[in-house]
C-alpha positions as YAML, in Angstrom:
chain: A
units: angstrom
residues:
- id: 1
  name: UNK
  ca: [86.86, 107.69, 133.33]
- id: 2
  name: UNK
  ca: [90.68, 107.53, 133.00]
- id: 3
  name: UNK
  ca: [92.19, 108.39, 129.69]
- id: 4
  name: UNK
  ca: [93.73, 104.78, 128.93]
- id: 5
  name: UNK
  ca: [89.67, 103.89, 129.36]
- id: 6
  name: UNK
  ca: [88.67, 107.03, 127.09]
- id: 7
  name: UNK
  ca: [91.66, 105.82, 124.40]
- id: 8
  name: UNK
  ca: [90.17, 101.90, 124.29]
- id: 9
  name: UNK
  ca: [86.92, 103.44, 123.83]
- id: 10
  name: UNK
  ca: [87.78, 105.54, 121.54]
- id: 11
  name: UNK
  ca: [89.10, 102.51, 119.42]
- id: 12
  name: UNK
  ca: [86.79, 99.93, 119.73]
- id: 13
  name: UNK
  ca: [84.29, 102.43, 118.28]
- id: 14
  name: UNK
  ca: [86.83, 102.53, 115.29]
- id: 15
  name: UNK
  ca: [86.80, 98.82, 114.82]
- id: 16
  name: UNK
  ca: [83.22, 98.33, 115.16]
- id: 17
  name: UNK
  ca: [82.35, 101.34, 112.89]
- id: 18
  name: UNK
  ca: [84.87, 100.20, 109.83]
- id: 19
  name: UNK
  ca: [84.00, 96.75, 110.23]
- id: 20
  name: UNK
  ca: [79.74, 97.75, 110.15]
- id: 21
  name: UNK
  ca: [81.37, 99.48, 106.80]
- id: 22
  name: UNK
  ca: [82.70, 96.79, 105.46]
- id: 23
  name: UNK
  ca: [80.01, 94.09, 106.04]
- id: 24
  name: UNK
  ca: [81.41, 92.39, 108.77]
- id: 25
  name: UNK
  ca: [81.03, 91.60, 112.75]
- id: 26
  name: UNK
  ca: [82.70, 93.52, 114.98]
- id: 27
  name: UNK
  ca: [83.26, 90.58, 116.81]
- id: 28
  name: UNK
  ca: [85.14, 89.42, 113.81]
- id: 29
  name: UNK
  ca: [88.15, 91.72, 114.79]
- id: 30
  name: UNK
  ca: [90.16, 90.92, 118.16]
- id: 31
  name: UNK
  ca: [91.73, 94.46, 119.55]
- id: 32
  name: UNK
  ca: [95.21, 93.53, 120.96]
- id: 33
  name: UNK
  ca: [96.97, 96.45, 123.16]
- id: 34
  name: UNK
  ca: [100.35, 96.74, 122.66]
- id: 35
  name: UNK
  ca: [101.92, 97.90, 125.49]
- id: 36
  name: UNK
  ca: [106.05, 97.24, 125.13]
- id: 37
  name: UNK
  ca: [107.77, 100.03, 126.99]
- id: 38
  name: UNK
  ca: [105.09, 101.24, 128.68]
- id: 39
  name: UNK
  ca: [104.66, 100.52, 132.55]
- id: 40
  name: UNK
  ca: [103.05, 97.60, 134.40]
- id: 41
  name: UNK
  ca: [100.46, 100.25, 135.78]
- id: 42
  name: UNK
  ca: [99.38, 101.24, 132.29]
- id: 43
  name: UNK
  ca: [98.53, 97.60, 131.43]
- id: 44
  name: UNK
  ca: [96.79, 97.70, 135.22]
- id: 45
  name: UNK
  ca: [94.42, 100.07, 133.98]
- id: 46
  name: UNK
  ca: [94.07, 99.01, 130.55]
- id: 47
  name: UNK
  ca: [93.10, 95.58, 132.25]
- id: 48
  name: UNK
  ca: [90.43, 97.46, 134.95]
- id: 49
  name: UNK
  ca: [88.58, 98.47, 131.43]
- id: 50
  name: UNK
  ca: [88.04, 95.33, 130.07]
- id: 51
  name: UNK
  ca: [91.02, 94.91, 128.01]
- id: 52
  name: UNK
  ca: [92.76, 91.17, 128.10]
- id: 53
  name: UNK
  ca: [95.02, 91.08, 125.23]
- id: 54
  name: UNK
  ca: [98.27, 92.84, 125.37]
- id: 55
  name: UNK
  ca: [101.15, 92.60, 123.04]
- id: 56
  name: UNK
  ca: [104.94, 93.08, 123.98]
- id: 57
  name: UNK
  ca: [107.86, 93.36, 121.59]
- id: 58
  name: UNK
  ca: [110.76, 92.95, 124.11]
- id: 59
  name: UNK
  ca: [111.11, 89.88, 125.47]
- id: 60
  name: UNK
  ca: [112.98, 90.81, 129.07]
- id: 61
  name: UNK
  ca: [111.24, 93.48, 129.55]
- id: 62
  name: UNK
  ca: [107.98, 91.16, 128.87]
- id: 63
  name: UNK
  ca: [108.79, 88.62, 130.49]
- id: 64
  name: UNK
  ca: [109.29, 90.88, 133.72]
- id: 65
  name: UNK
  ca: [105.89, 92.29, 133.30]
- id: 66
  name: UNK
  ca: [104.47, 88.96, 133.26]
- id: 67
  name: UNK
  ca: [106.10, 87.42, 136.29]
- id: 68
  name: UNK
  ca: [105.06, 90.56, 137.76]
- id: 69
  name: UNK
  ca: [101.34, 90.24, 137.62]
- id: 70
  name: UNK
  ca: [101.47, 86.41, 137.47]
- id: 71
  name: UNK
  ca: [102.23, 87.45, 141.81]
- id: 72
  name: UNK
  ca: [99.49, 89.43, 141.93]
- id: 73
  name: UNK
  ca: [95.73, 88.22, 142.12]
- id: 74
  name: UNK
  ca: [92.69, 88.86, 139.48]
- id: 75
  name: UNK
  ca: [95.35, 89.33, 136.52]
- id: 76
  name: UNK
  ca: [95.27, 85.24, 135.46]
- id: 77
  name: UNK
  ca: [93.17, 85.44, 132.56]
- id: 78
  name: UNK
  ca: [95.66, 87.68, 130.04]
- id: 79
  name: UNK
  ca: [96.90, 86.60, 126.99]
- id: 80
  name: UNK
  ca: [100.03, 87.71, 126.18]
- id: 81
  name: UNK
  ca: [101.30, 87.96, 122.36]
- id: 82
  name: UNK
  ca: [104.96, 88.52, 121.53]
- id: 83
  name: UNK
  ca: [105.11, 90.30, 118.53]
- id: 84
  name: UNK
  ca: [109.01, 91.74, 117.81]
- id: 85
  name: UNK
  ca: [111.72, 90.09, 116.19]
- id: 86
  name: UNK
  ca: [112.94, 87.42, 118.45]
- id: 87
  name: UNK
  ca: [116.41, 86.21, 118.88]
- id: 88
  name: UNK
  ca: [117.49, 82.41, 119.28]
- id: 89
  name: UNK
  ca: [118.81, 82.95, 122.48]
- id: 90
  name: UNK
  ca: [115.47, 84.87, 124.02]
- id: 91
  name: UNK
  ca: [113.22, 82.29, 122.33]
- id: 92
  name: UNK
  ca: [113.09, 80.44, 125.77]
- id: 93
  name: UNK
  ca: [111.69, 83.96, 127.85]
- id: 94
  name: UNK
  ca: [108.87, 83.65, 124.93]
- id: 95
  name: UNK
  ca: [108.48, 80.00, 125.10]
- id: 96
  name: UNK
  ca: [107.81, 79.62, 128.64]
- id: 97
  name: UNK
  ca: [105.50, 82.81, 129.41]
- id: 98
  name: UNK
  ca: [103.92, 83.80, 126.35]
- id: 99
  name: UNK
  ca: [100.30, 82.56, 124.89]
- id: 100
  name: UNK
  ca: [101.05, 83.70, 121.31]
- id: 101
  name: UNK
  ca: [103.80, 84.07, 119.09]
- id: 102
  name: UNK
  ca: [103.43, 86.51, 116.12]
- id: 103
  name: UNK
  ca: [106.78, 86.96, 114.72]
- id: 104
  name: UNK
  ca: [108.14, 83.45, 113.49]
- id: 105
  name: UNK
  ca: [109.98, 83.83, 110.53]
- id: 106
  name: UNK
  ca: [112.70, 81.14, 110.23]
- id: 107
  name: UNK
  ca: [112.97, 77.05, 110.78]
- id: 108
  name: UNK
  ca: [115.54, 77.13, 113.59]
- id: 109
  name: UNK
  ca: [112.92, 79.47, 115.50]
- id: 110
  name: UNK
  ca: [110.28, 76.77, 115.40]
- id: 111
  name: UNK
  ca: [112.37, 74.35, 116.43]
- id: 112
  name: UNK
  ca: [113.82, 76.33, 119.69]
- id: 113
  name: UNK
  ca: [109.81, 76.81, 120.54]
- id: 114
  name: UNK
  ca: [108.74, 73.55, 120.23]
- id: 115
  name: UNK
  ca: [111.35, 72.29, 122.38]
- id: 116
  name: UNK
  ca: [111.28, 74.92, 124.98]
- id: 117
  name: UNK
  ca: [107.25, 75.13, 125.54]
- id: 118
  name: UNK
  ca: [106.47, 73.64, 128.63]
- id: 119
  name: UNK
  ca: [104.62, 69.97, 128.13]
- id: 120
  name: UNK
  ca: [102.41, 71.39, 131.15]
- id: 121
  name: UNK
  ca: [101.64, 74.29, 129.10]
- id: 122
  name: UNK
  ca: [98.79, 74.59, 126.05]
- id: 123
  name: UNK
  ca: [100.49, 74.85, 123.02]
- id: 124
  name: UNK
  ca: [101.88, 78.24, 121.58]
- id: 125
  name: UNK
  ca: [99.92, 79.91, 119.53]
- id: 126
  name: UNK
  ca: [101.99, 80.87, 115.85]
- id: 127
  name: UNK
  ca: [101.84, 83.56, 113.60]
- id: 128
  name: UNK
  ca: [104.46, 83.63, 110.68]
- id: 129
  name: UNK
  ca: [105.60, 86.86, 109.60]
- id: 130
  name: UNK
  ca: [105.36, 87.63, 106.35]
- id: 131
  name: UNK
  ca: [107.49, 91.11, 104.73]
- id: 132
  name: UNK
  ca: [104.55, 92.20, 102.58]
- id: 133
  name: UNK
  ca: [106.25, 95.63, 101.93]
- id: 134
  name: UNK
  ca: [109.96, 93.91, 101.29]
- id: 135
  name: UNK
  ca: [111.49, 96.25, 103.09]
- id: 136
  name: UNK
  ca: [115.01, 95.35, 104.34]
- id: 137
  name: UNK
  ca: [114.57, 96.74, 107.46]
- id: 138
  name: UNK
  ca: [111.82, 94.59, 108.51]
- id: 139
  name: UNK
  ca: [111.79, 91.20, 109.65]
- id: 140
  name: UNK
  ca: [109.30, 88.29, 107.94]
- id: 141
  name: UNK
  ca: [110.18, 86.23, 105.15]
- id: 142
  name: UNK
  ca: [108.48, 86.59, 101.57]
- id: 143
  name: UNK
  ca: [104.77, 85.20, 100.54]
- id: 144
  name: UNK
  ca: [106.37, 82.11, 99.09]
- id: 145
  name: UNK
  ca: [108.67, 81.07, 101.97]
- id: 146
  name: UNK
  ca: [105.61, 80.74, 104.12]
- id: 147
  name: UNK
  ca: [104.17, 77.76, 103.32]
- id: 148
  name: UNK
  ca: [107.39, 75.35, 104.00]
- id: 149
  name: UNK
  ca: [107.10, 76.78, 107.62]
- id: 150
  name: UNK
  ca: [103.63, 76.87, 107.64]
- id: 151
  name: UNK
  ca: [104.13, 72.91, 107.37]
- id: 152
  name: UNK
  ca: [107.03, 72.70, 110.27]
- id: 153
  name: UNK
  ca: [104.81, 74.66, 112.66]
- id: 154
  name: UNK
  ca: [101.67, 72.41, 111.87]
- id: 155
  name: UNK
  ca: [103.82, 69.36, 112.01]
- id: 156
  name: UNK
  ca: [105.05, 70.32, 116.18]
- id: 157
  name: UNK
  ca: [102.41, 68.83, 118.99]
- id: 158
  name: UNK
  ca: [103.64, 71.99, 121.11]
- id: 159
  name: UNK
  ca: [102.53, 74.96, 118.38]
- id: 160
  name: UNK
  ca: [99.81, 75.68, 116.85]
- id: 161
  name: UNK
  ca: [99.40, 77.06, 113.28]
- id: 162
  name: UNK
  ca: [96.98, 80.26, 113.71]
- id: 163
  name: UNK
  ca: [97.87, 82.41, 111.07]
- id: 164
  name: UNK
  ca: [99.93, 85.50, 109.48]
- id: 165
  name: UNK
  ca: [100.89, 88.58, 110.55]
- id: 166
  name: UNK
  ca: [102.52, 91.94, 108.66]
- id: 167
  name: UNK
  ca: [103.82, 95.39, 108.91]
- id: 168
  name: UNK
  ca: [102.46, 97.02, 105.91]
- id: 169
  name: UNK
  ca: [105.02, 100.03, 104.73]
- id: 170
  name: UNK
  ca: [104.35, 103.06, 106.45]
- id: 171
  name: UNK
  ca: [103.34, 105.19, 104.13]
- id: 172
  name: UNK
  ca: [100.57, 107.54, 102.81]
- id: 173
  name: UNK
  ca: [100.63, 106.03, 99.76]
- id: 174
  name: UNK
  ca: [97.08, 104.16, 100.53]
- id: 175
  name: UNK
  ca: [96.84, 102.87, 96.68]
- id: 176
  name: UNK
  ca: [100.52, 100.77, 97.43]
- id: 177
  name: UNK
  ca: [99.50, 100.20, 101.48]
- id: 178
  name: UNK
  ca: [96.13, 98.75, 99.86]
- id: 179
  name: UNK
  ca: [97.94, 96.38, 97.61]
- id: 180
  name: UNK
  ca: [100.01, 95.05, 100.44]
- id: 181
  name: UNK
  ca: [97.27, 94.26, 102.78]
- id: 182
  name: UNK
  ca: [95.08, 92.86, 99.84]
- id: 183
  name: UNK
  ca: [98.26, 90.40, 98.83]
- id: 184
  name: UNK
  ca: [97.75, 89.46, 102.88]
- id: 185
  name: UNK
  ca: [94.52, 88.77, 102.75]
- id: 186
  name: UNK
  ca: [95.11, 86.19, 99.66]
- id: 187
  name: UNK
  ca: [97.42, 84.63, 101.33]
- id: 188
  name: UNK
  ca: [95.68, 84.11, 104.29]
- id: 189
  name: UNK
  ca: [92.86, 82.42, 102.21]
- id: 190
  name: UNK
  ca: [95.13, 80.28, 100.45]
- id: 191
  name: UNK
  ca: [96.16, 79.46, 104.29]
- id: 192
  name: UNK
  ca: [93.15, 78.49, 105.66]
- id: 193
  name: UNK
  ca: [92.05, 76.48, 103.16]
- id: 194
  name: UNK
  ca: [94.82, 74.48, 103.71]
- id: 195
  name: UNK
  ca: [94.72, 74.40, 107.69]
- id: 196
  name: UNK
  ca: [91.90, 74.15, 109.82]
- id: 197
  name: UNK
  ca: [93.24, 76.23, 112.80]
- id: 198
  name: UNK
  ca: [94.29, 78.98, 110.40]
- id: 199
  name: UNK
  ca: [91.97, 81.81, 111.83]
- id: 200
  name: UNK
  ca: [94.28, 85.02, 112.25]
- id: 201
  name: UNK
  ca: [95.78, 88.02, 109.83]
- id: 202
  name: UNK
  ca: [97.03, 90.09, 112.08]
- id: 203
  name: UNK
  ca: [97.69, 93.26, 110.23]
- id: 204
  name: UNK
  ca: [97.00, 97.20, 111.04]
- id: 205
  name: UNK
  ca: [98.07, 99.19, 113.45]
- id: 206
  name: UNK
  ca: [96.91, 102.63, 115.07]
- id: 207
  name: UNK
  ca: [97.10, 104.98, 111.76]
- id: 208
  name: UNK
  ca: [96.03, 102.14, 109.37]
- id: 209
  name: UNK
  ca: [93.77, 100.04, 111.02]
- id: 210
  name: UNK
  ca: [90.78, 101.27, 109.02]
- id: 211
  name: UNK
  ca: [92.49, 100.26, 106.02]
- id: 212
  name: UNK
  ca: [93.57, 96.87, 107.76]
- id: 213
  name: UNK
  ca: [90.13, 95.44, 108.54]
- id: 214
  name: UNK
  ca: [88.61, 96.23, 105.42]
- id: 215
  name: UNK
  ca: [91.01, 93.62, 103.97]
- id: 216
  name: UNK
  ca: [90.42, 90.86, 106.43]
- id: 217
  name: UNK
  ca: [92.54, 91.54, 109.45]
- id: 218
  name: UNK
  ca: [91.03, 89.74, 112.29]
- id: 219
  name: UNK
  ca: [93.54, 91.56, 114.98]
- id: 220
  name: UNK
  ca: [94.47, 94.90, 115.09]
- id: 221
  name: UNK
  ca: [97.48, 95.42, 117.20]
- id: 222
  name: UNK
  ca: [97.16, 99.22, 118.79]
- id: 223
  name: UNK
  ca: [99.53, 100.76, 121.21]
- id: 224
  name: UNK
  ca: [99.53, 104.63, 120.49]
- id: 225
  name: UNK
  ca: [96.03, 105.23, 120.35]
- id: 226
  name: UNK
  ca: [95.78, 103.94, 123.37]
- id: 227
  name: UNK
  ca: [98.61, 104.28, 125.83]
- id: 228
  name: UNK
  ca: [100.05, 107.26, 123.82]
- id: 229
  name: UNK
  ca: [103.49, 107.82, 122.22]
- id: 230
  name: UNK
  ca: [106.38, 105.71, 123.05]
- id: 231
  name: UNK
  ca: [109.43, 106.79, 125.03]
- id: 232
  name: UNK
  ca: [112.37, 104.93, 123.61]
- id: 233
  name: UNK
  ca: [115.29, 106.48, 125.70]
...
């Protein structure tokens, strides 16, 4: 077995063991691999185990991947999610190749996507990004700035309203990390009560993902754990 195979192993036994834990399904929590910087043969094999999710935070470098294996045969049935920041003027590279988008955080954004995605195309999935840990470093807008967009997103016939997504602080603190995913998960109830295709908090990532689903995140979004550290140069 390859190590990629080992790693996914490795963390679906995490999921389904913390979610047993917390009286839930499993099946409750989708595993998404995020695999920005990291090659096209590492998704490959990622893909050759099972895996069908992959998230990308780079939207050139994405959307190279993706034209990539949309050449090749047997890779038609991934679902991308872009889940950086995203600029205005790479909003089209996103529109036009990507299933899911996890990091809207302003109007003009879900304007540019609604105009962009393809007619052809189902709609785009949306999560809005919320800055749980108000850091100014991150992107996401605060708790009560999502409901306005919540409302433009479920207004547009080519998006789809499917939820929130965070960073949590990165911290060790798991007392304050606790309180940020808790204030997530209430305002992903308040959500879905108000919108039936509200399904998704996305929140938790490799070193807090314990922590994640046992307030409600439905997707876990885990790149370390299972391709291994990041080269950024």
């Amino acid at each position: 077995m390859s190590q990629i195979a080992q790693h996914l192993n490795i963390v679906t036994d995490r999921i389904t063991k913390v979610a047993r834990n917390s009286n839930r399904s499993p099946n409750e929590v989708t595993l998404l691999a995020v695999s920005k910087t990291k090659p096209l043969e590492a998704i490959m094999e990622a893909y050759q185990f099972g895996q069908r999710r992959f998230g990308e935070s780079y939207a050139q470098e994405a959307a190279a991947k993706i034209d990539r294996l949309s050449q090749m045969p047997g890779f038609d049935d991934i679902e991308w999610h872009f889940i950086g920041p995203l600029q205005s003027n790479k909003s089209r590279l996103v529109a036009e190749r990507f299933d899911w988008v996890q990091s809207v955080d302003r109007s003009k954004l879900i304007e540019r996507l609604q105009q962009q995605r393809p007619a052809a195309m189902a709609p785009l999935n949306v999560c809005l990004q919320v800055n749980v840990s108000g850091e100014a470093s991150k992107s996401g807008v605060q708790a009560e700035e999502i409901f306005a967009l919540a409302r433009q997103v479920a207004d547009c016939d080519r998006l789809v309203l499917r939820g929130i997504m965070a960073i949590p602080e990165h911290t060790r603190d798991e007392v304050r990390l606790a309180d940020q995913m808790a204030r997530m998960q209430q305002l992903f109830t308040r959500l879905q009560a108000d919108y039936a295709s509200v399904d998704t908090l996305s929140m938790g990532m490799t070193e807090d993902l314990e922590l994640a689903i046992a307030h409600g995140s439905t997707m876990v979004r885990i790149g370390t754990a299972i391709f291994g550290a990041r080269d950024y140069a």
